[in-house]
C-alpha positions in Angstrom: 35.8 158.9 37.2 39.5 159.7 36.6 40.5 157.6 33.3 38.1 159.6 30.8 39.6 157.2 28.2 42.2 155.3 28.7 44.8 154.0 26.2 47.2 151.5 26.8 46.6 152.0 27.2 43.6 152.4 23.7 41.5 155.5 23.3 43.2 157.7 20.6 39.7 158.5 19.1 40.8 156.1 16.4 38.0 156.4 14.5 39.0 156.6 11.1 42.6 155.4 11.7 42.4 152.2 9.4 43.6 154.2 6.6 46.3 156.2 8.3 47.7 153.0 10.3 47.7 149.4 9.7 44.8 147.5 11.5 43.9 144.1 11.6 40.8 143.8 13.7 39.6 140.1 15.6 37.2 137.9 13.1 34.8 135.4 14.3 36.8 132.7 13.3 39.8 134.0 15.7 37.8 134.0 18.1 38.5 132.3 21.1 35.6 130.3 23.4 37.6 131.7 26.4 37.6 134.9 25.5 38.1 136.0 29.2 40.8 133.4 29.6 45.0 135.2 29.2 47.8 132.6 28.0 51.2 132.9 29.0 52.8 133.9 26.4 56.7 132.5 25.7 58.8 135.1 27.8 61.4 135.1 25.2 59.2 136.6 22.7 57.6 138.2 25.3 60.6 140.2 27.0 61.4 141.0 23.2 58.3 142.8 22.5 57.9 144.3 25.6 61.1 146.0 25.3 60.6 146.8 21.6 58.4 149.8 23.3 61.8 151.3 24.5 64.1 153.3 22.0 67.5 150.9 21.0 69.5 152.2 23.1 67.8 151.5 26.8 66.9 148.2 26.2 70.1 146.2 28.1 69.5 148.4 31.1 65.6 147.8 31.6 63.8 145.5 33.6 60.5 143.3 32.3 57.9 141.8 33.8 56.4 139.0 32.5 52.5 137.9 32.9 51.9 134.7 35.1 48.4 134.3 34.3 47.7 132.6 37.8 49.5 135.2 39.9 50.1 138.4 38.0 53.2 139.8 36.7 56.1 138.8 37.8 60.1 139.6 37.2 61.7 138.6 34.2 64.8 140.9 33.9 66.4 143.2 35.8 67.3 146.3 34.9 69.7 149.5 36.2 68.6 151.5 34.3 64.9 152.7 36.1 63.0 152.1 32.9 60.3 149.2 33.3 58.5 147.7 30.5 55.1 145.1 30.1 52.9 143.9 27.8 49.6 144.8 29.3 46.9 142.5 29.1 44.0 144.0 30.9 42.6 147.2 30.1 40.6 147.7 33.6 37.9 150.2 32.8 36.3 148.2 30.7 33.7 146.3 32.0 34.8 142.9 30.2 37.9 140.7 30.0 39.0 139.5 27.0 42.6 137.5 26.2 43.6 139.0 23.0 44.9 142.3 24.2 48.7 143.0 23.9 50.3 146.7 24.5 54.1 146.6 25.1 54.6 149.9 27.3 57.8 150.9 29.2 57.6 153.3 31.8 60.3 155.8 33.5 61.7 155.8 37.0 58.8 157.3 38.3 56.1 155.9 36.4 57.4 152.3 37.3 56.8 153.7 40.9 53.4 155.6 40.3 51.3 154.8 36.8 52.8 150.7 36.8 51.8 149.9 40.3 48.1 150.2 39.1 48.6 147.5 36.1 50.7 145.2 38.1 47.4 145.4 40.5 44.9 144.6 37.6 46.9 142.1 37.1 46.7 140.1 40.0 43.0 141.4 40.8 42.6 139.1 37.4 44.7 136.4 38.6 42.8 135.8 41.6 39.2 135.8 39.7 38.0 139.1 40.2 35.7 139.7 37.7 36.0 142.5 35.1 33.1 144.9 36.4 34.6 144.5 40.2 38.2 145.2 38.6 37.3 148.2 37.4 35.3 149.9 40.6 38.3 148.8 43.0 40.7 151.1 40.5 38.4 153.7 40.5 38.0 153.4 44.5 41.4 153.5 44.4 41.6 156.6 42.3 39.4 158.1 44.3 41.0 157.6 47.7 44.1 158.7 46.1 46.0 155.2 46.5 46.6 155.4 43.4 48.1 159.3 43.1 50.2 161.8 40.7 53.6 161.4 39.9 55.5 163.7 41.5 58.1 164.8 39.0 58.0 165.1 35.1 58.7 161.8 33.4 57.6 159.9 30.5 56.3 156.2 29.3 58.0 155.0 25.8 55.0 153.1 23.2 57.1 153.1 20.5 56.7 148.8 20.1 56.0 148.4 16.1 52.4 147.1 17.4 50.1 146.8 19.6 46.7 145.0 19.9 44.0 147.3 21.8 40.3 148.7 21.9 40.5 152.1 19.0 37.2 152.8 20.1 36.7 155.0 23.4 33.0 153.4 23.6 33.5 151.5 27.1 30.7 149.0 25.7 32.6 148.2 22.4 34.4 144.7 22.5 36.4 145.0 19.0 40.2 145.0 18.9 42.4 145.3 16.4 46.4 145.2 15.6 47.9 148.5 14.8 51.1 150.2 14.0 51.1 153.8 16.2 54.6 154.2 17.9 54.6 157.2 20.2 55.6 158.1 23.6 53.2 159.9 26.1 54.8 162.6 28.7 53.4 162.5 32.3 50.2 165.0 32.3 48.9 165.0 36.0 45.8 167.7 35.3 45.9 168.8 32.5 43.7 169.3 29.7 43.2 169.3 26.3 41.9 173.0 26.5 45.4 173.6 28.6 47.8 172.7 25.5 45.3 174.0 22.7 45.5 170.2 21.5 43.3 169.4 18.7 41.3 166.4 18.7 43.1 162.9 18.3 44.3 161.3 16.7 46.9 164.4 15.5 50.8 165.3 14.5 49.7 167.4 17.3 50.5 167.0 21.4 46.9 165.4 22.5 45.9 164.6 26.4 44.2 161.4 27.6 43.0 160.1 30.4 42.6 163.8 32.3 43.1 163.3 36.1 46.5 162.0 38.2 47.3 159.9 35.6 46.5 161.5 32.5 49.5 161.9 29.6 50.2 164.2 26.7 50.9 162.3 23.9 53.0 162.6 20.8 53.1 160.3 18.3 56.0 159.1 16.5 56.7 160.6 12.7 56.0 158.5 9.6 59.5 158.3 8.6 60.5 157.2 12.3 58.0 154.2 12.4 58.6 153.0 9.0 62.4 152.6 10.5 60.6 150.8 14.0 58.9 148.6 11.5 61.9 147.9 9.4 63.8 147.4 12.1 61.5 145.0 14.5 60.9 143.0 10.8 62.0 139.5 13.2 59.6 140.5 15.9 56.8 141.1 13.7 57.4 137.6 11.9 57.6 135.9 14.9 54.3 137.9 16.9 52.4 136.8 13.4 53.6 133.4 13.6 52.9 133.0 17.5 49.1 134.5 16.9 47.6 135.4 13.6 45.9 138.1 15.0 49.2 139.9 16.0 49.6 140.0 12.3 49.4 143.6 10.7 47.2 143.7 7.7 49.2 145.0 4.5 48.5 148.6 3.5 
């Protein structure tokens, strides 16, 4: 299997992050009885937070694509610029859906070509009632056949949004989510290991990889001083994610 552990985009090894970011995990009480069921969310708000995972200044020139829940993602802006951004909803290789998860990523030129394709396919594989299990073995058949291939140049994807809402434990059987703070941006790895760049285990200051194989990344996270400026700064986004969904909320330190 290719995606070790996958973020989005959510396996930093987070175990023991809650005191180093800001985590607000899913109670019972938020809990919804559709819990495999995704909302569309309000494509103002959600082109804003999609492209708060872009740095300021290549925001005007990127395109969006917005989730229709009954057909996939479709377009919302278009950019010039070759950077494309989401809000991915469906992390594939787990073996359940839920309808809480929110990670704005923006991807290059070439990722939009290569590493996008295979969430604007989830996507739709959702859309038409696929279930999660049967999601997750078509990517990995895909994977496999090499559909779903390397990038074929350096490039980058930016995850510097002030939140996101994802698994932070790599278990593939664990259901919890949670809301945290972790700007970063994660350079295309296609190969390579941990062993290769002498990473040490994540979460770290440090270059880490994830997800070894075509589409595996080497991540850097984003300084202290740097996301307190990304929260600061997305202050309006924040209020308004919180006052869409309280679980979007980040739990004060």
């Amino acid at each position: 299997m290719y995606r070790k552990c996958y973020i989005s985009f959510s396996c930093f090894v987070l175990i023991g992050l809650t005191g180093l970011f800001l985590v607000r995990p899913l109670s019972a009480a938020q809990s919804s009885p559709n819990a495999g069921r995704l909302e569309k969310m309000p494509p103002e708000l959600e082109t804003r937070f999609a492209l708060s995972a872009l740095p300021p200044h290549l925001r005007d020139g990127a395109s969006v694509y917005l989730l229709d829940p009954a057909q996939g993602y479709v377009s919302g802006k278009q950019g010039t610029n070759g950077f494309s951004c989401i809000v991915e909803r469906t992390e594939w290789n787990r073996a359940h859906f839920t309808n809480d998860v929110y990670t704005p990523i923006c991807y290059d030129a070439e990722g939009t070509k290569i590493h996008l394709k295979v969430w604007l396919d989830v996507a739709k594989l959702r859309a038409t009632g696929v279930s999660a299990s049967d999601v997750k073995k078509e990517v990995e058949r895909r994977f496999k056949d090499k559909t779903y291939g390397p990038p074929g140049k350096r490039g980058l994807s930016y995850m510097t949004a002030p939140i996101m809402r994802t698994y932070p434990n790599p278990d593939l059987a664990e259901k919890t989510v949670v809301t945290m703070s972790m700007p970063h941006v994660m350079y295309y790895a296609p190969g390579v290991s941990p062993k290769d760049i002498g990473a040490a285990p994540p979460p770290s200051p440090y270059p880490f990889i994830l997800d070894e194989g075509p589409h595996g990344y080497m991540i850097q996270l984003i300084g202290e001083a740097e996301k307190a400026k990304i929260l600061a700064d997305q202050k309006s986004l924040l209020a308004d994610l919180c006052a869409y969904r309280s679980f979007l909320c980040l739990k004060p330190r």
